[in-house]
KEKE-365087 format. One record per residue (C-alpha): residue number from 0; residue in one letter; x, y, z. Coordinates in nm, 4 decimals, decimal comma. Example, Ala and Ser with C-alpha at 12.3 -4.5 7.8 and 13.67 -1.06 7.14 Angstrom:
! residues 2
<r i="0" aa="a" u="1,2300" v="-0,4500" w="0,7800"/>
<r i="1" aa="s" u="1,3670" v="-0,1060" w="0,7140"/>
This chain:
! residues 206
<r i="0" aa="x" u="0,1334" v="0,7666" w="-1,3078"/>
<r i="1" aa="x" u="0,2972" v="0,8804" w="-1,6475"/>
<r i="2" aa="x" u="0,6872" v="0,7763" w="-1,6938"/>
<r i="3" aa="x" u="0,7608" v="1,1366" w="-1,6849"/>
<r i="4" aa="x" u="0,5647" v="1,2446" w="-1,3706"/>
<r i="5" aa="x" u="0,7478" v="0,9091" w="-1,1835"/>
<r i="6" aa="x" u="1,0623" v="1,0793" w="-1,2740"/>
<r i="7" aa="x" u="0,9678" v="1,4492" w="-1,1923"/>
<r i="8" aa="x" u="0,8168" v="1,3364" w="-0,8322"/>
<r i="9" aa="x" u="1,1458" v="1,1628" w="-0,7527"/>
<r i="10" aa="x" u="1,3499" v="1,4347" w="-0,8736"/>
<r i="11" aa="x" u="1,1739" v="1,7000" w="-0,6364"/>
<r i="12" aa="x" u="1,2269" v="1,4264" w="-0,3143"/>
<r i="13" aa="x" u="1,5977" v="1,3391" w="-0,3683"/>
<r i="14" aa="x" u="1,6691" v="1,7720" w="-0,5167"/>
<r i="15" aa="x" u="1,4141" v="1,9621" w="-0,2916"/>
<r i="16" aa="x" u="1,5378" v="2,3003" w="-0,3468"/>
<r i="17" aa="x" u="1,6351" v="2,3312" w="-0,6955"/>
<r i="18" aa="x" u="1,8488" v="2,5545" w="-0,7100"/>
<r i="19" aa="x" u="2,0631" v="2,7312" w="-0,9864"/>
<r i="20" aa="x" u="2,4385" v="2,6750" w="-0,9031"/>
<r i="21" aa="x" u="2,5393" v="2,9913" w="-1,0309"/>
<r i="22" aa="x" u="2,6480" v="3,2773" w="-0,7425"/>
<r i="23" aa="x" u="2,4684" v="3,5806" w="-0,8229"/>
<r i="24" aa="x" u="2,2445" v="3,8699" w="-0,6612"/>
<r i="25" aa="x" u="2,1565" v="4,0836" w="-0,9496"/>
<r i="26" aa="x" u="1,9588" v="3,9869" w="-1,2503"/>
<r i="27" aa="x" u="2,2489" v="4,0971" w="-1,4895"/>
<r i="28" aa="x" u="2,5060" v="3,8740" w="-1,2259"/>
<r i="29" aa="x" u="2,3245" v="3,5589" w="-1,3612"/>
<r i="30" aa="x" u="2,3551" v="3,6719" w="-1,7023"/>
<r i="31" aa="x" u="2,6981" v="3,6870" w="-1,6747"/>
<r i="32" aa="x" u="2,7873" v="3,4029" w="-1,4482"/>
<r i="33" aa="x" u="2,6080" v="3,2125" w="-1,7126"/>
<r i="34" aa="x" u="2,8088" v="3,3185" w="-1,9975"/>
<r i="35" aa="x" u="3,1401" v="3,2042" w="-1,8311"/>
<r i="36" aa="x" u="2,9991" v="2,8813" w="-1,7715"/>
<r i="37" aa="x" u="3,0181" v="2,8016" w="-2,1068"/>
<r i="38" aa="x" u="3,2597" v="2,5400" w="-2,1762"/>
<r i="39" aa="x" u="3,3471" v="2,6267" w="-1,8210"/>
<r i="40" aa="x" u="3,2337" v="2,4336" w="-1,4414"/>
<r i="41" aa="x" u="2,9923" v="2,6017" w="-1,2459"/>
<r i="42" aa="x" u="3,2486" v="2,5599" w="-0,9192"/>
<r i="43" aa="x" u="3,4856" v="2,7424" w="-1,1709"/>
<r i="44" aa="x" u="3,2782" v="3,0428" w="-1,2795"/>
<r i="45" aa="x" u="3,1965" v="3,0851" w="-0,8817"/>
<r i="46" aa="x" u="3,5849" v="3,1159" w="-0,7843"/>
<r i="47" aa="x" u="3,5995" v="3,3556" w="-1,0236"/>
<r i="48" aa="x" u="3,2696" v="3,6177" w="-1,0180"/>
<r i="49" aa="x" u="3,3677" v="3,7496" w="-0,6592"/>
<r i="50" aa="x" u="3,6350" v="3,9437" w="-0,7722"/>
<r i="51" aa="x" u="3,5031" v="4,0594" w="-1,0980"/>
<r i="52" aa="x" u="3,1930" v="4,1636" w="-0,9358"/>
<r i="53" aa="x" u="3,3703" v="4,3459" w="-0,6879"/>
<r i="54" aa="x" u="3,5680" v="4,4923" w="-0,9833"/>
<r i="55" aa="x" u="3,2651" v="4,5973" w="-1,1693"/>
<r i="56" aa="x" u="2,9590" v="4,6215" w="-0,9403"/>
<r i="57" aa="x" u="2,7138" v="4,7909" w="-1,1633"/>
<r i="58" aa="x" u="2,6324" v="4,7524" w="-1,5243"/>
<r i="59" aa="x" u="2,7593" v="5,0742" w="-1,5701"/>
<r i="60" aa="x" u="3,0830" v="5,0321" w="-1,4445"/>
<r i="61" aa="x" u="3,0918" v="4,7346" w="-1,6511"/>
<r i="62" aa="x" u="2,9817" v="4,8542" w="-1,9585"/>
<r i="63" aa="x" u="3,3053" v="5,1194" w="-1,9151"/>
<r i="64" aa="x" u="3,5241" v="4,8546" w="-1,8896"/>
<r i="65" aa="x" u="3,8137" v="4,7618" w="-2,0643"/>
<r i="66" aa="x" u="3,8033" v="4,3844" w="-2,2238"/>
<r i="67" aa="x" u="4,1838" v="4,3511" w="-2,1275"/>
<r i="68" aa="x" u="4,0778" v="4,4052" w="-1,7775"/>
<r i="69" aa="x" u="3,8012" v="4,1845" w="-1,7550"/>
<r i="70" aa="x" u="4,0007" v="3,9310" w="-1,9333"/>
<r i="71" aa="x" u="4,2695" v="3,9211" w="-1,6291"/>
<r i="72" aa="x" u="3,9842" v="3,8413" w="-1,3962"/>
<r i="73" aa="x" u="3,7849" v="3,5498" w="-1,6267"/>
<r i="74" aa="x" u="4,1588" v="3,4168" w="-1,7586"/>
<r i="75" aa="x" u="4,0891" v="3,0451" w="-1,6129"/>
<r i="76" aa="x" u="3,6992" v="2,9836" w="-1,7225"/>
<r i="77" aa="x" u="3,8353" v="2,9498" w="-2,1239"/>
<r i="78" aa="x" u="3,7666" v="3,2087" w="-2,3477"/>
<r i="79" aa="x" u="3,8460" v="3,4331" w="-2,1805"/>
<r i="80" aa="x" u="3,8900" v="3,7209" w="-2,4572"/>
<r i="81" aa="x" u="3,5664" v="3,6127" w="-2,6125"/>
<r i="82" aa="x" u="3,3513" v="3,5971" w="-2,3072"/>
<r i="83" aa="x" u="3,5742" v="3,9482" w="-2,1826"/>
<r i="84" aa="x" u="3,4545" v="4,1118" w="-2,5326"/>
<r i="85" aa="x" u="3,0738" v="3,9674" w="-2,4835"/>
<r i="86" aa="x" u="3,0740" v="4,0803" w="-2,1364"/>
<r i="87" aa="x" u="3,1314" v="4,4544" w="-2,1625"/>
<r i="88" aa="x" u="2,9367" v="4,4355" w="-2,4795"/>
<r i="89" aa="x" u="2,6373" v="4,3309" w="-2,3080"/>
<r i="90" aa="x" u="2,6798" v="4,5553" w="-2,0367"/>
<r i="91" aa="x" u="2,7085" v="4,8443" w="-2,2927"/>
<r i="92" aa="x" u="2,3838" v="4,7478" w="-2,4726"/>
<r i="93" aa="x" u="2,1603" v="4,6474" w="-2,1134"/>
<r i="94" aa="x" u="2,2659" v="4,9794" w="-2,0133"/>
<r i="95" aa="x" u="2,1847" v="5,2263" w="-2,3484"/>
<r i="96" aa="x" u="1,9214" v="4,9860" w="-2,4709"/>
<r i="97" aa="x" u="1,7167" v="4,8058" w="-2,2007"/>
<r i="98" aa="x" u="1,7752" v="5,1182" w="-1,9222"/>
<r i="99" aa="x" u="1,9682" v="4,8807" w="-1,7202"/>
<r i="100" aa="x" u="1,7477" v="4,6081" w="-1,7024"/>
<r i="101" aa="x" u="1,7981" v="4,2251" w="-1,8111"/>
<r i="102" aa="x" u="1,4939" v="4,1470" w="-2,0663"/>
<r i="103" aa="x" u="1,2691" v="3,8413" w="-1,9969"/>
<r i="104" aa="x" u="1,1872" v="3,7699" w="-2,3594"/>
<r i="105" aa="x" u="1,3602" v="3,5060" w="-2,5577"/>
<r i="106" aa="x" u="1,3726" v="3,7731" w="-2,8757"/>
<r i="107" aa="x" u="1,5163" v="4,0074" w="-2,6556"/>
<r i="108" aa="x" u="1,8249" v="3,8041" w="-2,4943"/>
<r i="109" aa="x" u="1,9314" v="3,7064" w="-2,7897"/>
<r i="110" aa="x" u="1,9931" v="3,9948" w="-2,9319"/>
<r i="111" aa="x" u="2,2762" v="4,0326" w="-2,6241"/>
<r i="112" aa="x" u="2,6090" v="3,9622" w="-2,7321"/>
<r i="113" aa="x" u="2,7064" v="3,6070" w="-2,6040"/>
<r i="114" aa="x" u="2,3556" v="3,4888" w="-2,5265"/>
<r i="115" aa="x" u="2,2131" v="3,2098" w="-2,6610"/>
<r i="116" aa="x" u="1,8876" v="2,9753" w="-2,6046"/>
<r i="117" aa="x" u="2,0645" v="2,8085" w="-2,2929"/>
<r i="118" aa="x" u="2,1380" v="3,1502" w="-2,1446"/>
<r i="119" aa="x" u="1,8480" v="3,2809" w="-2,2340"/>
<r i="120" aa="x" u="1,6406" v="3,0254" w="-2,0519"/>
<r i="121" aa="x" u="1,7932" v="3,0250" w="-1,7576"/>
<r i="122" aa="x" u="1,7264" v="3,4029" w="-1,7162"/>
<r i="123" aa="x" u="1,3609" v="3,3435" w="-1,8285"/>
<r i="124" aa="x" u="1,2997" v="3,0609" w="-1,6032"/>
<r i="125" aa="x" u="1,5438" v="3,1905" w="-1,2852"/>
<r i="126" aa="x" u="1,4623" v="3,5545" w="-1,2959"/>
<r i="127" aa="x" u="1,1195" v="3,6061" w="-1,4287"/>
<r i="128" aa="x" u="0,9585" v="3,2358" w="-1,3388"/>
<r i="129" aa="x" u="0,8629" v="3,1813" w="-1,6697"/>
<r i="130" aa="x" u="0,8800" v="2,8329" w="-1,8055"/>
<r i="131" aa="x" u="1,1703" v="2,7317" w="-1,9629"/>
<r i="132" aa="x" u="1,3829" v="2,4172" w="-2,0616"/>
<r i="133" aa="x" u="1,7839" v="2,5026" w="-1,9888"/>
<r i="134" aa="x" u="1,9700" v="2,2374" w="-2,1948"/>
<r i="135" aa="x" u="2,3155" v="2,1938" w="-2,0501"/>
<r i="136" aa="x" u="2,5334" v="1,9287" w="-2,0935"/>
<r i="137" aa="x" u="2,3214" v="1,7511" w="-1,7785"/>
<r i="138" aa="x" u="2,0057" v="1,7944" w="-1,9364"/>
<r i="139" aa="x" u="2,0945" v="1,6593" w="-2,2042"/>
<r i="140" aa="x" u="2,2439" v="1,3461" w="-2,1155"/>
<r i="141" aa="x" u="2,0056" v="1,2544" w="-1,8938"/>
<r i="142" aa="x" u="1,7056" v="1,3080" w="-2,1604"/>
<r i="143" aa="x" u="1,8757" v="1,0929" w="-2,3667"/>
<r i="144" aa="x" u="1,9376" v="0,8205" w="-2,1242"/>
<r i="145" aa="x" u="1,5839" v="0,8644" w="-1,9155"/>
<r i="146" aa="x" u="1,4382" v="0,8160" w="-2,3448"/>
<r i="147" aa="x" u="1,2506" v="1,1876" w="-2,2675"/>
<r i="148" aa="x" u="1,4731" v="1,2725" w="-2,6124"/>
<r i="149" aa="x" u="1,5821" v="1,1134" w="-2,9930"/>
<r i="150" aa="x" u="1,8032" v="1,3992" w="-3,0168"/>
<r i="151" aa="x" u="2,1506" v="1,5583" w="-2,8606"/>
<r i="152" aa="x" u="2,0939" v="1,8284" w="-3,0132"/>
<r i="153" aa="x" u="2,0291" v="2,1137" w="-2,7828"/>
<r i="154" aa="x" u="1,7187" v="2,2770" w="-2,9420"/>
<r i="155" aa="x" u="1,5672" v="1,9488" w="-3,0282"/>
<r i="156" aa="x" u="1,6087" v="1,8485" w="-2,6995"/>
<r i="157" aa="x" u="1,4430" v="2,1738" w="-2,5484"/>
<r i="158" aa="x" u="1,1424" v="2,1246" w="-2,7639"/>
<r i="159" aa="x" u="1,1058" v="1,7605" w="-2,7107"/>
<r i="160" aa="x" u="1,1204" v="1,8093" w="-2,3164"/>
<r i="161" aa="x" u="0,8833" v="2,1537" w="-2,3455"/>
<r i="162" aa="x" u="0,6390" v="1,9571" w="-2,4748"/>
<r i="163" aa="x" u="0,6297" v="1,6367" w="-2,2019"/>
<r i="164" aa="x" u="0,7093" v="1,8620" w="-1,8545"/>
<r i="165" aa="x" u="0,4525" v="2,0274" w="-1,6676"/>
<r i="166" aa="x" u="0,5308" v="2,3972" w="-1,7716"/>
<r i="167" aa="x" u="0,5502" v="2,5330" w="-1,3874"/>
<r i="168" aa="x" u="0,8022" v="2,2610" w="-1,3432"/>
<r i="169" aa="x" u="0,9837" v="2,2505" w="-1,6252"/>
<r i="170" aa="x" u="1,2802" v="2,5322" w="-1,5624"/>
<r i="171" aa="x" u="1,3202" v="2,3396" w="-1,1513"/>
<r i="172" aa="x" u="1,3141" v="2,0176" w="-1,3364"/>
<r i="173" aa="x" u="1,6320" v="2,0975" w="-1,5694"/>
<r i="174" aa="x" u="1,7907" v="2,2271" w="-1,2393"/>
<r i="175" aa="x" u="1,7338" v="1,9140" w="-1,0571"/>
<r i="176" aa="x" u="1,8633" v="1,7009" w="-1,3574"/>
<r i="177" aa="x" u="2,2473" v="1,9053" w="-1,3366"/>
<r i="178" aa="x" u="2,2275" v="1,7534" w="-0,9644"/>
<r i="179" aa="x" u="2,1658" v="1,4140" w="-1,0534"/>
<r i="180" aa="x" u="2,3727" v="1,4106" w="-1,3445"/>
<r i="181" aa="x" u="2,6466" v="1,5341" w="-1,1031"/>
<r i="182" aa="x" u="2,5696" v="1,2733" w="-0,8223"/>
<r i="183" aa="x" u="2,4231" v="0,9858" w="-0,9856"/>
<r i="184" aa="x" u="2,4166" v="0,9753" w="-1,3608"/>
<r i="185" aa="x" u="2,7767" v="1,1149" w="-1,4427"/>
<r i="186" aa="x" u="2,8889" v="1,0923" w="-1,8228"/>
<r i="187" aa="x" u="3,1496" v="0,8465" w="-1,7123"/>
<r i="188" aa="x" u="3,0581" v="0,5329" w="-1,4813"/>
<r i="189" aa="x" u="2,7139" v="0,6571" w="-1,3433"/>
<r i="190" aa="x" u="2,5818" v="0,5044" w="-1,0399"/>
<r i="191" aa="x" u="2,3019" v="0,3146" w="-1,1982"/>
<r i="192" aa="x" u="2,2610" v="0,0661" w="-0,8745"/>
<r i="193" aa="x" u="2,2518" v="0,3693" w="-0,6251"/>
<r i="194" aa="x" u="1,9917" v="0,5844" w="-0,8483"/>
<r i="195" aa="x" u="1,6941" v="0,6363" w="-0,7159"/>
<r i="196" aa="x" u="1,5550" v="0,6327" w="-1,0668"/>
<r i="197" aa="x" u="1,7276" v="0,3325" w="-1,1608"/>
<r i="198" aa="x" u="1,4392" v="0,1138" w="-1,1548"/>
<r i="199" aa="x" u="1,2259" v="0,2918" w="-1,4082"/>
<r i="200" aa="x" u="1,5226" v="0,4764" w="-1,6153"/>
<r i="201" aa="x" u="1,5611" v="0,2723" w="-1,9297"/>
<r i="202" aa="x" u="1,9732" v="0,3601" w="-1,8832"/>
<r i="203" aa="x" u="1,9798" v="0,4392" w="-2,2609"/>
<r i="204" aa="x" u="2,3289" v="0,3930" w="-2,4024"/>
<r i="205" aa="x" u="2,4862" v="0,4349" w="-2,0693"/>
C-alpha cells in the first residue's frame, strides 16, 4: 500500500466522520463562519455565530447591515472591523450578484470580499462535494511533518497534496488532519508515542 493511502486509511478509522468544525446551516453561514476563523479558533468563531446569526438571519438582512454593528458581535475573533467590513460586503454582493446564492467555483469566491483559496475550498469541498485541498494551519503542519509537502506555503502545499490524494477524499482528508493535529500532532509537544501514525510518519522537524 502507497505511504499516502497507509495514512489516509488510518485517518478515516481513528476520524470516521469528518466533519467541518464550523457551526453553520446555510451555505452563506459557512462562508462566514469561515472568514472569522481566520487568525481566529474554530471553538471561538462558534461562541460567537449564534448571536450574529440570530442578529442577521438572512443574507439580506445582512447585506443591510451596519459594519459597527456587526463589529460588536465578532469583537473577540480579531479583526473584527476588517472581517465586520468583509462580511456585509459579501452579503451585499451574494445578494445583487449571485441572487442569493454562495458560488461553487473557485473564480467565483474569490471575487467575494474576504475570501481567499482556504475559504474558498472549504465551500467547494463542504457545500458542493467537489474536491478540494483546505490548507489551514493543521494541514499544513502535518504535510510537512507526514513529508506529503517541501513547502509551508499554503498554495504550494494545496497543489502538492491535490496531486497525491485520491480526489473524492481529498476535502474529508484535510478535515481529518485539523483533528489529529488537534489531538495528536499539536505544533507544540505532539504525541508522537500515542499516534496512531507514528510508526510510518517520518516526524519531520517535529
Amino acid at each position: 500500500m502507497r505511504y499516502i493511502d497507509q495514512l489516509i486509511s488510518r485517518l478515516e478509522e481513528e476520524y470516521p466522520e469528518a466533519l467541518c468544525s464550523l457551526d453553520y446551516t446555510e451555505d452563506w453561514q459557512l462562508l462566514f463562519a469561515t472568514r472569522l476563523a481566520a487568525q481566529c479558533t474554530d471553538e471561538r468563531v462558534n461562541k460567537v455565530t449564534p448571536a450574529l446569526f440570530s442578529r442577521y438571519p438572512t443574507l439580506e438582512a445582512f447585506a443591510e447591515a451596519k459594519p459597527e454593528d456587526v463589529e460588536a458581535l465578532i469583537r473577540s475573533c480579531g479583526f473584527f472591523r476588517t472581517k465586520a467590513r468583509d462580511l456585509v460586503e459579501c452579503a451585499k454582493m451574494l445578494v445583487e450578484r449571485f441572487g442569493g446564492k454562495v458560488p461553487g467555483e473557485m473564480d467565483l469566491l474569490l471575487t467575494l470580499p474576504g475570501v481567499g483559496r482556504k475559504t474558498a475550498n472549504i465551500i467547494i469541498g463542504d457545500v458542493y462535494g467537489k474536491p478540494a485541498v483546505v490548507t489551514d494551519t493543521h494541514c499544513i503542519r502535518l504535510a510537512w511533518r507526514m513529508g506529503l509537502t517541501s513547502s509551508k506555503e499554503p498554495y504550494k502545499v494545496e497543489r502538492q497534496l491535490a496531486a497525491l490524494l485520491p480526489p473524492e477524499k481529498s476535502s474529508d482528508f484535510c478535515h481529518r488532519t485539523v483533528l489529529h493535529g488537534r489531538k495528536y500532532c499539536t505544533a507544540r509537544s505532539p504525541k508522537c508515542t500515542r499516534c496512531p501514525l507514528g510508526d510510518i510518519c517520518p516526524k519531520k522537524d517535529v
